[in-house]
C-alpha positions in Angstrom: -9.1 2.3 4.0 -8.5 4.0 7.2 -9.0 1.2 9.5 -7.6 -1.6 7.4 -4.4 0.8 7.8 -5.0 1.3 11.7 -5.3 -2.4 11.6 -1.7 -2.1 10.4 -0.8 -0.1 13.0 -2.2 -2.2 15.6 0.2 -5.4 13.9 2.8 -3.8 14.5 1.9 -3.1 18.4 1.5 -6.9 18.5 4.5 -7.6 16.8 6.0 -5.8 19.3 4.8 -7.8 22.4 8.0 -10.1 23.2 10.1 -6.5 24.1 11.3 -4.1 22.8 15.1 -4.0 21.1 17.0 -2.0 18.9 15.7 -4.8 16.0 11.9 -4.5 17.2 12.2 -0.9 17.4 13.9 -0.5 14.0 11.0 -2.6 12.6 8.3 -1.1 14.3 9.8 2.6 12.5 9.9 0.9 9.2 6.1 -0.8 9.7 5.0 2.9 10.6 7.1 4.1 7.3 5.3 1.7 5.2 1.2 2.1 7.1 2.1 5.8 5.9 3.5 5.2 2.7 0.2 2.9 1.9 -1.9 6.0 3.0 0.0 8.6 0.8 -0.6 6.3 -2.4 -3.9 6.6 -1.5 -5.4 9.7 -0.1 -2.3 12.5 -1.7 -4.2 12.0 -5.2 -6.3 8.8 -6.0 -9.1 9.2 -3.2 -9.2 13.0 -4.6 -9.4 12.5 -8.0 -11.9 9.1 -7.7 -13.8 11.4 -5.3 -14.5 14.1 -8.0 -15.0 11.4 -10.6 -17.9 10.4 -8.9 -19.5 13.3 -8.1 -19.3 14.8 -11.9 -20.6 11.1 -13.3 -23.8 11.0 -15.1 -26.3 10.4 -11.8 -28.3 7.1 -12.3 -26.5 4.2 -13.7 -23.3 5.4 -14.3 -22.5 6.8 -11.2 -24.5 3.9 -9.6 -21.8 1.6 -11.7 -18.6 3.6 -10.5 -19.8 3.8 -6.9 -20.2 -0.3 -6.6 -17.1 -0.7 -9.1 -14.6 1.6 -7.0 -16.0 1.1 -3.8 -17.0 -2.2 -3.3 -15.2 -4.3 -5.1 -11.6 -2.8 -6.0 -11.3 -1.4 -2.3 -11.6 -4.9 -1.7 -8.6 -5.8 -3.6 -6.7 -3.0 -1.6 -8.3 -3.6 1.9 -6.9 -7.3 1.1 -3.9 -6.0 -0.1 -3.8 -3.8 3.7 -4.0 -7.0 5.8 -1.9 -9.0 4.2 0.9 -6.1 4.7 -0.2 -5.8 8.4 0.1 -9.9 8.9 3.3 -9.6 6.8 4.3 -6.7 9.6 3.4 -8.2 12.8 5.8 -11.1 11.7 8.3 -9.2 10.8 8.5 -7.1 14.0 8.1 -10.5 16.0 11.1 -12.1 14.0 13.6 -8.8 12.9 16.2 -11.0 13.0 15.2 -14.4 11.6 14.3 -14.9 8.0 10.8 -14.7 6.8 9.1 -18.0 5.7 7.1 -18.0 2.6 3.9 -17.2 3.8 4.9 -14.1 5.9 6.9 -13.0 3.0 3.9 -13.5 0.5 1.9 -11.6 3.2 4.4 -8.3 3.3 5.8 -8.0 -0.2 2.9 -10.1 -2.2 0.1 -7.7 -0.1 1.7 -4.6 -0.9 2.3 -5.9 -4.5 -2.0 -6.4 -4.3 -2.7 -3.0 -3.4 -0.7 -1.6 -5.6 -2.7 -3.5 -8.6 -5.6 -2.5 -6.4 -4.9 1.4 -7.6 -3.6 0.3 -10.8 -7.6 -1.4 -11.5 -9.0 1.9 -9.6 -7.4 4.2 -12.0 -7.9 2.4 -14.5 -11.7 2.0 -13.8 -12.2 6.2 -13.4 -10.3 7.6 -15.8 -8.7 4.6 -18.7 -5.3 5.3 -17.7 -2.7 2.6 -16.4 -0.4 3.5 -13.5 2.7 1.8 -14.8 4.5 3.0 -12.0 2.6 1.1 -9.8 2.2 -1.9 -11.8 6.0 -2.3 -12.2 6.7 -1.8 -8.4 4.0 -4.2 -7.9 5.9 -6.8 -10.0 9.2 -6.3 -8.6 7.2 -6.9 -5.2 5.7 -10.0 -6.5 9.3 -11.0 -7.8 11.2 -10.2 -4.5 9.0 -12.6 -2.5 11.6 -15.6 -2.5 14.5 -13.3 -2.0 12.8 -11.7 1.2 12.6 -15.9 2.8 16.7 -15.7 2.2 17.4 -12.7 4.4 17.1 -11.4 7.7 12.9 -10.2 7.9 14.3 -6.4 9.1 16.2 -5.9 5.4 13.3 -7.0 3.5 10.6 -4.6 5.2 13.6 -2.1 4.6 13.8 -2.5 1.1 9.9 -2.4 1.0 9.9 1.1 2.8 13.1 1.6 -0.3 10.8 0.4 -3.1 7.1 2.2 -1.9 9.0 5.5 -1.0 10.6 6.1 -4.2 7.6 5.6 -5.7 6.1 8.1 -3.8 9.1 10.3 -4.4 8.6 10.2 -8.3 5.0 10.7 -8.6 5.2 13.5 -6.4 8.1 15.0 -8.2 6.3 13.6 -11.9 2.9 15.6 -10.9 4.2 18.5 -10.6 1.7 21.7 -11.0 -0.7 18.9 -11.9 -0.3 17.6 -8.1 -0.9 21.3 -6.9 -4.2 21.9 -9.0 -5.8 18.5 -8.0 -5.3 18.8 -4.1 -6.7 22.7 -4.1 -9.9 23.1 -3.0 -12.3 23.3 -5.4 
């Protein structure tokens, strides 16, 4: 997860490549926002919680079975999910001001939309749960895609950053105490 997200990072250097402006340098901000709002979904809770999971399975099969199921194959889904965003990005940061085309605007909105439904499959493989939360974000995502190829590439990585970040905001606020107990030490 780490490096898919420093690959991320790297987009938006490239992105950034033609010069810098007050456009590029907005965009390259907002790329950051999102590269850090895509590690918070992750590592605040999920990588925690799956983490545990793991380690208190039944060893042998079961664990065996989570380890391949969580690892392998759903990180997949969110790795994918990671370099679509950062293709998405290094457009966007190359073009602030032009409108995205389908493809990049599959690539930022549709790829976040995929890792969200990434974690909504990982939850749902460790503990039988559904992240609505994420599932509905990750709809509206999927459902923005043609509006973010009608206007300027800059406001639709903003409304991204909007969209991610108050999810963030109300799971952390939702958690509450919960939150707290799961990111102590144990």
């Amino acid at each position: 997860m780490i490096i898919a997200l420093g690959e991320s990072v790297v987009a938006i250097g490239v992105g950034a490549a033609h010069g810098l402006d007050l456009g590029i340098g907005t965009a390259a901000v907002l790329g950051m926002a999102l590269t850090a709002a895509m590690w918070w979904t992750y590592f605040d809770i999920v990588a925690i919680v799956a983490g545990r999971r793991l380690v208190d399975a039944e060893p042998g099969r079961v664990q065996n079975a989570m380890a391949r199921d969580s690892y392998s194959y759903m990180h997949l889904i969110m790795v994918a999910g990671i370099v679509l965003v950062a293709l998405g990005l290094k457009t966007t940061i190359g073009h602030d001001g032009e409108h995205l085309h389908a493809v990049p605007a599959f690539a930022l909105l549709g790829g976040l939309a995929i890792y969200l439904l990434g974690h909504v499959i990982f939850r749902y493989r460790h503990v039988r749960t559904v992240s609505r939360r994420r599932l509905l974000v990750a709809i509206v995502l999927l459902i923005l895609v043609p509006v973010a190829t009608e206007v300027p590439a800059l406001l639709a990585l903003a409304v991204v950053n909007v969209l991610i970040w108050a999810l963030i905001a109300y799971e952390t606020r939702s958690y509450g105490e919960g939150r707290r107990r799961v990111r102590r030490p144990t």
